[in-house]
Steps between C-alpha positions, in 0.01 A plus 500: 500500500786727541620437164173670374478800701905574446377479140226714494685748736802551225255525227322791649794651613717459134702291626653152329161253560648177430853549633309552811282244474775228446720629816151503767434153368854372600557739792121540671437785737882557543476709172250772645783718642667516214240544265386781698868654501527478158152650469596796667803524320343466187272840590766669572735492190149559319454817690869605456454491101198681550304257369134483541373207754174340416334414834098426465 
């Protein structure tokens, strides 16, 4: 079940679906940190290009 909320979570965010997908099926819940890191990361170098963030 993790597998297909980490999946959904990077799709709405613009983030790498599958590569996501593939690492919270052979990790679990241990991934959650760092797909939140990365996350957060991810905004940020989109805000520092002034880029515009889609967020419905």
């Amino acid at each position: 079940m993790v597998v297909v909320g980490v999946y959904i979570a990077a799709l709405r965010n613009g983030m790498r679906a599958l590569q996501w997908a593939i690492a919270a099926f052979f990790t679990g819940p241990l991934l959650l940190p760092l797909f939140n890191s990365y996350k957060r990361l991810a905004i940020q170098r989109a805000r520092a290009k002034n880029d515009t963030i889609f967020r419905p």
